[in-house]
N, C-alpha and C positions, 0 to 999 in steps of 0.2 A: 230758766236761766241758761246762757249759754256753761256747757260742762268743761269744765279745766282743759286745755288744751294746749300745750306749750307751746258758703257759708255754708205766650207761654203753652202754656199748654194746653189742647185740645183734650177732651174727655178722652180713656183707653179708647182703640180704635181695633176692639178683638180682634184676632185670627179668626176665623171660620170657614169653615168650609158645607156648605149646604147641598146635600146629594138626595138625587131622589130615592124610594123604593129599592128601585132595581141597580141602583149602582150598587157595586161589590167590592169598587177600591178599599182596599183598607185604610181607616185612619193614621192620620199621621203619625211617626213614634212621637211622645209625647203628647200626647192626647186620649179625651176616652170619648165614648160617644154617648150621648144622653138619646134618651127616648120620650120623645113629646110628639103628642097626637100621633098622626099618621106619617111623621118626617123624620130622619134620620140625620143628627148634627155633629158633625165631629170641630170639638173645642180645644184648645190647649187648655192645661190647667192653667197656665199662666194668667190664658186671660178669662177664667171663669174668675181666677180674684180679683182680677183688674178690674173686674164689672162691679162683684159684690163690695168691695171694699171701697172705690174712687167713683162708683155710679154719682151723679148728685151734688160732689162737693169740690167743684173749682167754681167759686166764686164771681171769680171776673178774670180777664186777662188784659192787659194795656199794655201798647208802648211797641207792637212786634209789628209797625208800618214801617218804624223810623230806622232797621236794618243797621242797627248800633249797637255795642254791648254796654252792658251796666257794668263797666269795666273800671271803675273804683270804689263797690262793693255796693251793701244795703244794711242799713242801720234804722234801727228802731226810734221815733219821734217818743217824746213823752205821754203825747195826746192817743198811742196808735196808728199815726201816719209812719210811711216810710221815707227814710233819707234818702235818693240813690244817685248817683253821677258820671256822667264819662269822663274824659280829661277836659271837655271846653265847657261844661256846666252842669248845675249844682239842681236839680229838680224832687220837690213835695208832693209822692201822691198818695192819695186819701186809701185808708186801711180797707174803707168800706166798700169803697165801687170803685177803685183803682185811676178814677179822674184825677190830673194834675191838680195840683193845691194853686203852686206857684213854681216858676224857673227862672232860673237865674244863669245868667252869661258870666263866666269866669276868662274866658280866653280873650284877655287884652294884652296887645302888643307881647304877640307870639308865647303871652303865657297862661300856664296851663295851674288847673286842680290837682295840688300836692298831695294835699289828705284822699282819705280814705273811705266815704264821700266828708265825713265830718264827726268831730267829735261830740258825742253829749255831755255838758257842765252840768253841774250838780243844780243849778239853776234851772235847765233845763234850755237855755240856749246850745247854739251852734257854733263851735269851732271850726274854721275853716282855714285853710292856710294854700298857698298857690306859689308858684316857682318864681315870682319875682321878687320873694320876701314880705309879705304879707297873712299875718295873722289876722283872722276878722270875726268877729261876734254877733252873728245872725238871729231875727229873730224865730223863731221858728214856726210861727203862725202866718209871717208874711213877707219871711225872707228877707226884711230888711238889715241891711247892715246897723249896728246898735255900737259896736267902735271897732278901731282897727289899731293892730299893732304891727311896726317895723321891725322884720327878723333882718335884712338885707342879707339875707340867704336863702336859698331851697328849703321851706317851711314842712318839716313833717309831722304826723302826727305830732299835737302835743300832750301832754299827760296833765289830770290832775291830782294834787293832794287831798288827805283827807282835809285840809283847812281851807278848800277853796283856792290855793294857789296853782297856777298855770304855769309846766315848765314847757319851754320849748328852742331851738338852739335860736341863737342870734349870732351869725356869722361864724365866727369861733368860740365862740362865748356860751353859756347856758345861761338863760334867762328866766327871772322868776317874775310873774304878771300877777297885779291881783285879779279881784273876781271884773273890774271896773274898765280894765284895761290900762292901769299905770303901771308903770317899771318898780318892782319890786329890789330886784339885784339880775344884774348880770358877771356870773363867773368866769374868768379867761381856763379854757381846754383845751386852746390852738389849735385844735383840729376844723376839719370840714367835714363834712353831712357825719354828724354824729348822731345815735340812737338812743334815744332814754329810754333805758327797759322797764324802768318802776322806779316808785314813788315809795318808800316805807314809811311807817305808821309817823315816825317823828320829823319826815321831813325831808329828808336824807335821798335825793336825786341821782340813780346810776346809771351815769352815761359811758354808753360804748363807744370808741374811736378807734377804726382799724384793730388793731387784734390787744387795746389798753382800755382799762375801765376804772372812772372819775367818781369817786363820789365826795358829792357837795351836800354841804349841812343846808340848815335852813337859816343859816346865816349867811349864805353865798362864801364861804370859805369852805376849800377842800379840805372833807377829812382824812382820807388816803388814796393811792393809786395800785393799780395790782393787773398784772396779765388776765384780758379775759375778753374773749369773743360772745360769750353771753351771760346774761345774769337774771336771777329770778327772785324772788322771794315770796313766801308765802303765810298768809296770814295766820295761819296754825302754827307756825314756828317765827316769831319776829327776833328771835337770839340767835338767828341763823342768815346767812345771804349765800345762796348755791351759786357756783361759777363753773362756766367751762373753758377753756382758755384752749390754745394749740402749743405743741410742742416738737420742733425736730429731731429727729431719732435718726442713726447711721440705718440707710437701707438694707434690711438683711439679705436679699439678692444681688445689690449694684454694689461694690467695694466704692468707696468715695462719694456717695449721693446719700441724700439722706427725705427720709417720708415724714409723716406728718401724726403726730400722736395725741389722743383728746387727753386732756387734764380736768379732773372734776375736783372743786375743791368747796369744804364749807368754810366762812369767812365771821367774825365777829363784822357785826357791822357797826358799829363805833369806832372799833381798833384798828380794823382789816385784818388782824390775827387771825391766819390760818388754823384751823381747829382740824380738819383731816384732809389727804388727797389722796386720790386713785388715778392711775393712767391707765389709758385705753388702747386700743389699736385706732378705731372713733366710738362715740359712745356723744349722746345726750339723752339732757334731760326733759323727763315725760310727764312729771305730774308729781306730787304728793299726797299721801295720804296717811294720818294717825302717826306719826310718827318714822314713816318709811319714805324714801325718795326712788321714784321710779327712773332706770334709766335706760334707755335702750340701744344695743351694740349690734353690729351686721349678725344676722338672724338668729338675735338673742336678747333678753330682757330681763332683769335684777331689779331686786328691791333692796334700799342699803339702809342700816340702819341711819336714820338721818344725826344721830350725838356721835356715831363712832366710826362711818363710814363704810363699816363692815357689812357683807352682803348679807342679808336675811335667808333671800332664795334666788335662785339662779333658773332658768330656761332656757335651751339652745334647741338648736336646728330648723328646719323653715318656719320661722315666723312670719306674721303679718307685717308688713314692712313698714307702717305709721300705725301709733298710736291716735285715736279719737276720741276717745273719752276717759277721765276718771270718774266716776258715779261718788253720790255723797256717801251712799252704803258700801261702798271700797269695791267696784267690777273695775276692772282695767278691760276695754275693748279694744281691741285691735281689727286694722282694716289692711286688704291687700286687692291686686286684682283678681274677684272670684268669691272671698267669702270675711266673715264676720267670725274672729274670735275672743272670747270671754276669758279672764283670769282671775281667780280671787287674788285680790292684791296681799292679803295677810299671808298667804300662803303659797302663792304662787301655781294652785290646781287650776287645772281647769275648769270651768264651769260649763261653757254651751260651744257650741261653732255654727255659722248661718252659713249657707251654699249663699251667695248673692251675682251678681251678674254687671261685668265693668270694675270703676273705680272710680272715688273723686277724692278728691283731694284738696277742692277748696272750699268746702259748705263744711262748718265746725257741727260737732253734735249738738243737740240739746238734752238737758234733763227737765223734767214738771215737778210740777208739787205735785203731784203720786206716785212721782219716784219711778216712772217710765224713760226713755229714752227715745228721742227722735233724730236719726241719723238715714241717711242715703248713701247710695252705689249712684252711677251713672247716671240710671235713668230712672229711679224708684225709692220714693222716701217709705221708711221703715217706723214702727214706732214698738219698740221689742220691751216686756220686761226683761232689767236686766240682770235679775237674778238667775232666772233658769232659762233667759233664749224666749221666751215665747212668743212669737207673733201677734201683735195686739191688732194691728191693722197693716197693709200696707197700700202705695200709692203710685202710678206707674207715671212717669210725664213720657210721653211719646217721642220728644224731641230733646230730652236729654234735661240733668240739672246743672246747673252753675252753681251760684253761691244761692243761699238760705239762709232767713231767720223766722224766727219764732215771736209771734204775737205776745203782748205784756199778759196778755189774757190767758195763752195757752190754747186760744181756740183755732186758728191759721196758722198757718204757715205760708211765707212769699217764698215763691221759687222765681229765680233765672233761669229764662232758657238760654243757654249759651249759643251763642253766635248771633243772635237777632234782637237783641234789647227786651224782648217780651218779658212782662212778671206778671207772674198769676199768684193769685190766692186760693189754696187749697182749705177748705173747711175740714181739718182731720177728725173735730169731735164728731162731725157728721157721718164721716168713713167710718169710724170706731162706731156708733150707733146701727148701720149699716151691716156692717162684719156681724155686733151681737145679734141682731134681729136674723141673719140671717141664717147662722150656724145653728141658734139656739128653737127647737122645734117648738110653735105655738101650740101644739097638744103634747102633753106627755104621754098619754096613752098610743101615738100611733109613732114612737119612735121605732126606728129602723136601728136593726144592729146588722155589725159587718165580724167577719171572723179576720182571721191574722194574716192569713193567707192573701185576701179580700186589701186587708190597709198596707202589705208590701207592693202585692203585685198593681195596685191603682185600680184596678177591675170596680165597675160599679155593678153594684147588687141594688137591684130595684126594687123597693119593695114597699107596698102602700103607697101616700103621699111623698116618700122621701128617695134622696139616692145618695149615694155614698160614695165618695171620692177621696183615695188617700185616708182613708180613715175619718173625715171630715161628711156629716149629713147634713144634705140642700134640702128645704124645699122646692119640690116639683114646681109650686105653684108661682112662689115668688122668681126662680131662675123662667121663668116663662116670661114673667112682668118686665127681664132686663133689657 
């Protein structure tokens, strides 16, 4: 599942450098030098794991002729195929060997793919919506359109209910569709390009318009109005609706001018009855969990009690600048450019921190059903317990990631490579298979041990079939095989 979050490539293409005998250059810093046969190899460590860990498992790559990007995202089909789209069409390619399914042309009469490439209905169709006010219902085995609905607006994402209902704006209005595509109700909220942040459990549609937020029953009548630039709610607290809203404040350096202040507030969502608020200097919200709302302020992050508003725990000073995941076991991870940090959310400790390399910012975490994580930096998807940091495997794309998701299965991952259209499939179980075969010595009797000295300074001690890096032992035999 993709984890709370408020997503091609050619095989590693190692560093090496290959000297004879007699050369006496030193290796690179960053590197050690292995001893094989009668030749002298200096490796980065980087890419001795780039070989062990991503050897074998990029599946396929498609689509990096067409020098386009997948520039309105990739979404998961029911079947395992992927959604993916630019702004002038809508194309299916298969999970398995990355051949197109079917495509579709969206860009008539100068208009373009609104969504995001498309929504999945609980049905398992396609929601599609495009800038001339068109909502459409695709099939998703053959792309044909199945009905279409008239928003005579800029169609965005729509949202749906747990009862099958489709909300999405119509002009100024919010619209409720059923599963069929007939007009349910449309609400008057006299705005233009309004956002519907969520749907809650009984019905209750809140939509955003410039810095006011509407919510509509599931009777198409509003049941109240209240300041607020975004709004959340989550299924672990349905007595609650979190808001953040702006507020002007007199500048404390300019006499006469005035800045900009976050407001966080909890809301009955029946009433709109304010239940607590806190102001910020800026400040939003990052996730919940058990009871706590995470929220995060310039290089700082609180957990508030979510009945009383009151902080639990508090952290300041450089923090990671985005929040990526809440984990279902309560990790809060945070990402910046450079590294990976860990927090227990109950408590606000530390748990781990990753050195990592770059930044992304638009490929969301994931978590599995074993309760690992799968998240990326730049150019190298990660797959970390995230209890204590561990590196379970990692993944290098040579040309960088864009967006990412995660197979129904758990077994792939499709990456983006940005700037070129390309998506590959990376086989991770395989990398993970990979990693243990290769860390894990096939005799026990001829394990190599290294002293402490040995796993700081990186120095490899050779010793028998094994060698030792960072504290980590290869076999001789299989690093020869890469």
């Amino acid at each position: 599942m993709e984890i709370q979050r408020l997503y091609s490539a050619s095989l590693p293409d190692p560093a090496r450098r290959q000297a004879s005998e007699e050369d006496s250059l030193p290796a690179p810093q960053d590197s050690v030098t292995l001893c094989g046969r009668s030749r002298f190899t200096a490796v980065t460590r980087e890419s001795i794991a780039d070989q062990i860990f991503g050897a074998r498992s990029v599946l396929w790559t498609s689509g990096a002729d067409k020098g386009s990007n997948i520039n309105k995202g990739i979404v998961m089909a029911p079947d395992g195929d992927i959604i993916t789209g630019t702004y002038c069409d809508l194309k299916k390619v298969s999970g398995s060997d990355g051949k197109t399914v079917w495509e579709k042309d969206v860009h008539e009469k100068n208009h373009n793919l609104s969504t995001s490439p498309a929504v999945i209905a609980k049905d398992g169709s396609l929601l599609v919506g495009t800038t001339d006010g068109v909502l459409s219902s695709l099939d998703p085995a053959t792309g044909k359109e199945i009905w279409r609905y008239r928003t005579d607006s800029y169609t965005t994402d729509p949202l749906q209910g747990e009862d099958g209902t489709i909300y999405v704006q119509k002009g100024r209005d919010l619209a409720a569709v059923n599963a069929d595509g007939t007009e349910k109700y449309h609400a008057p909220i006299g705005r233009d390009r309004a956002k519907i942040a969520f749907v809650d459990r009984k019905g209750g549609a809140y939509v955003i318009c410039d810095s006011d937020l509407f919510v509509i029953g599931p009777d198409g009548k509003q049941r109240w109005q209240a300041p607020g630039r975004e709004a959340v709610g989550f299924a672990d607290d349905p007595d609650r609706v979190f808001i953040t809203s702006s507020k002007d404040v007199p500048h404390p350096a300019y006499k006469g001018s005035t800045t900009m202040h976050s407001v966080i507030c909890a809301r009955n969502p029946e009433t709109g009855e304010a239940l607590w608020e806190n102001e910020y200097d800026y400040a939003k919200i990052d996730g919940y969990h058990k009871g706590l709302v995470i929220v995060e302020e310039h290089e700082k992050v609180s957990a508030l009690d979510a009945g009383t508003g009151k902080a639990r725990w508090e952290r300041s000073g450089k923090l990671p600048c985005e929040n990526k995941a809440v984990t279902s076991k309560g990790t809060l991870i945070m990402h910046d450019p450079g590294h990976f940090e860990a927090l227990d959310i109950a408590t606000g400790n530390a748990k781990w921190s990753l050195d990592v390399k770059g930044y992304n910012s638009s490929s969301p975490a994931f978590e599995t059903k074993d309760g690992n994580v799968v998240i990326a930096d730049s150019n190298t998807i990660y797959c970390i317990d995230p209890e204590n940091g561990d590196v379970k495997f990692r993944f290098r794309m040579d040309k960088g990631i864009g967006r990412m998701a995660l197979s129904r299965d758990e077994t792939v991952v499709y990456v983006e490579e940005p700037g070129t259209g390309a998506l590959s499939a990376v086989d991770f179980r395989n990398a993970a298979a990979i990693a243990k075969d290769m860390l894990q010595p096939s005799d026990a009797s001829g394990a190599a041990s290294e002293t402490p000295d040995e796993k700081q300074s990186g120095e490899v001690n050779v010793e028998k079939d094994y060698v030792i890096i960072d504290g980590i032992k290869l076999p001789k035999k299989k690093l020869q095989k890469l």
